[in-house]
N, C-alpha and C positions, 0 to 999 in steps of 0.2 A: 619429501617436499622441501627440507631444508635446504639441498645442497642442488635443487633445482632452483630454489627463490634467491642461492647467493650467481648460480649461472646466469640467472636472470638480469640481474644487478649487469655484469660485466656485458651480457648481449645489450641492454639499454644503451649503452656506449655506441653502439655502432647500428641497434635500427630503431624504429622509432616504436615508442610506447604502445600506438594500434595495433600496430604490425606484428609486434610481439603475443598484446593480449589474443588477437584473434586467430594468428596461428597457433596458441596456445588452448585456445575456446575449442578450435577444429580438430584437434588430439587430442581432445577430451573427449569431443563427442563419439570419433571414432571408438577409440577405442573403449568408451564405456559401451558402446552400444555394440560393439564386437566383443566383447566380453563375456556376451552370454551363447556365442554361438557355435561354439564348442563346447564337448563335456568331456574336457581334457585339463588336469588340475596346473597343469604346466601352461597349458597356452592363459588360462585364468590369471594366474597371478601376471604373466607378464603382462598383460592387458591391464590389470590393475595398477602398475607399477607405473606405467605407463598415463594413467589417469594420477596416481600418484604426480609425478614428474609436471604433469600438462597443471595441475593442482596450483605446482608448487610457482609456476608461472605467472599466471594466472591472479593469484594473491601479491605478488613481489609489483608486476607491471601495474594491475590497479591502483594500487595504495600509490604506487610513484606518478603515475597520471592523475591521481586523486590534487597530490601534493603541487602538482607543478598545474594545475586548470586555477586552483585554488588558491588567490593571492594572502585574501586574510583569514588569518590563524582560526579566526571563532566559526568562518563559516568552512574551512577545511575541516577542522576536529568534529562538527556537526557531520558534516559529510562521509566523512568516513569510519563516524558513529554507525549514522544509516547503513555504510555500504557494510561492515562487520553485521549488525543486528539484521539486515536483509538476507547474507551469507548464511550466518546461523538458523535464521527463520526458514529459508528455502532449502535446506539440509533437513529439517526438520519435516516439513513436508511431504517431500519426495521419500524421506526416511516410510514413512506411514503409507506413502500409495505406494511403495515398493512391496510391503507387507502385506496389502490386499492381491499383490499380483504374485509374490509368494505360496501363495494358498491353493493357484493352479499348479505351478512350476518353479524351478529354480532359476530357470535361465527366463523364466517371464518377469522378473525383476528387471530386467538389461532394459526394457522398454519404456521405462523412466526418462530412462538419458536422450531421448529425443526431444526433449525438452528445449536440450541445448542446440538445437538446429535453429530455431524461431529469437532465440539468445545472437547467435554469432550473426543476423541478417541484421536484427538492432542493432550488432556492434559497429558491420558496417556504414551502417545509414548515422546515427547519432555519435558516433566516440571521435571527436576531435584530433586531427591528425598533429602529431610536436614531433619536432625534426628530434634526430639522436643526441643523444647529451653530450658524443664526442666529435661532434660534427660544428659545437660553439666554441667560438674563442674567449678570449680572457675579455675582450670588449663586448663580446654579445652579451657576456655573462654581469659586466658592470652595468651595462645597459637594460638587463632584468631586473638585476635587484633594485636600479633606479626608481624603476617599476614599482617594484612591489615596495619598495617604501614610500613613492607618491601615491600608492593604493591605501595603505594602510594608513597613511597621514589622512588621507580624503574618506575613510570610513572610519575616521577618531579614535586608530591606534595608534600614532605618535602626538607629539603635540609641538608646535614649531615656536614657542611660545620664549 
């Protein structure tokens, strides 16, 4: 995951944050839910490895779409409070109905991850589309932070005083 969340980092440069997380969502779901359709310990891990990877996407492109929708700091750090404690909550879950499907089979676990089908149709429909990060110039870029410090002046984090 780590050394997919730093590839991550350098594709943001060049496509846009959606576009990442959702073909990132759609490798996930493949391949968790191909995962279990073999009972071959070689195709398994690569399947996993492979959710690994889509993982490590996933978490990198969020937090940076998190970061950049979110002008002030207090209701960013809330937000992506939520989106960490939802991650871990939903991991927890799926962890436990894996466990009941466990108890018929092995590979009836993989049957979880269709989950994330109903996931990537949300992605498309609500996740705000932000052009590439290497696609702005130095002007567009003064012209954000303008932004965000008339945001934060107007929600009583600076004070012009």
């Amino acid at each position: 995951m780590l050394f997919s969340a730093m590839l991550c980092g350098k594709l943001m440069q060049y496509l846009s944050k959606k576009r990442i997380l959702i073909g990132a969502m759609i490798l996930f779901a493949v391949s968790a839910i191909l995962g279990g359709t073999v009972a071959n310990v070689y195709y398994v891990l690569a399947m996993r490895i492979l959710v690994g990877i889509s993982m490590g996407f996933v978490n990198a492109a969020a937090m940076a779409l998190i970061a950049e929708v979110y002008v002030d700091e207090d209701k960013r750090g809330t937000i992506m409070g939520i989106f960490n404690a939802t991650m871990a909550g939903t991991g927890a879950v799926i962890s436990l109905i894996a466990g009941v499907f466990a108890v018929r089979s092995w590979n009836e676990v993989f049957k979880v991850y269709w989950i994330a089908v109903p996931v990537i149709v949300m992605m498309f429909i609500f996740l705000p589309m932000t052009p590439p990060e290497g696609s702005q110039t130095e002007e567009d870029r003064a012209k954000a932070q303008g932004k965000n410090l008339m945001a934060k002046r107007n929600a009583g984090g600076l004070s012009c005083t």
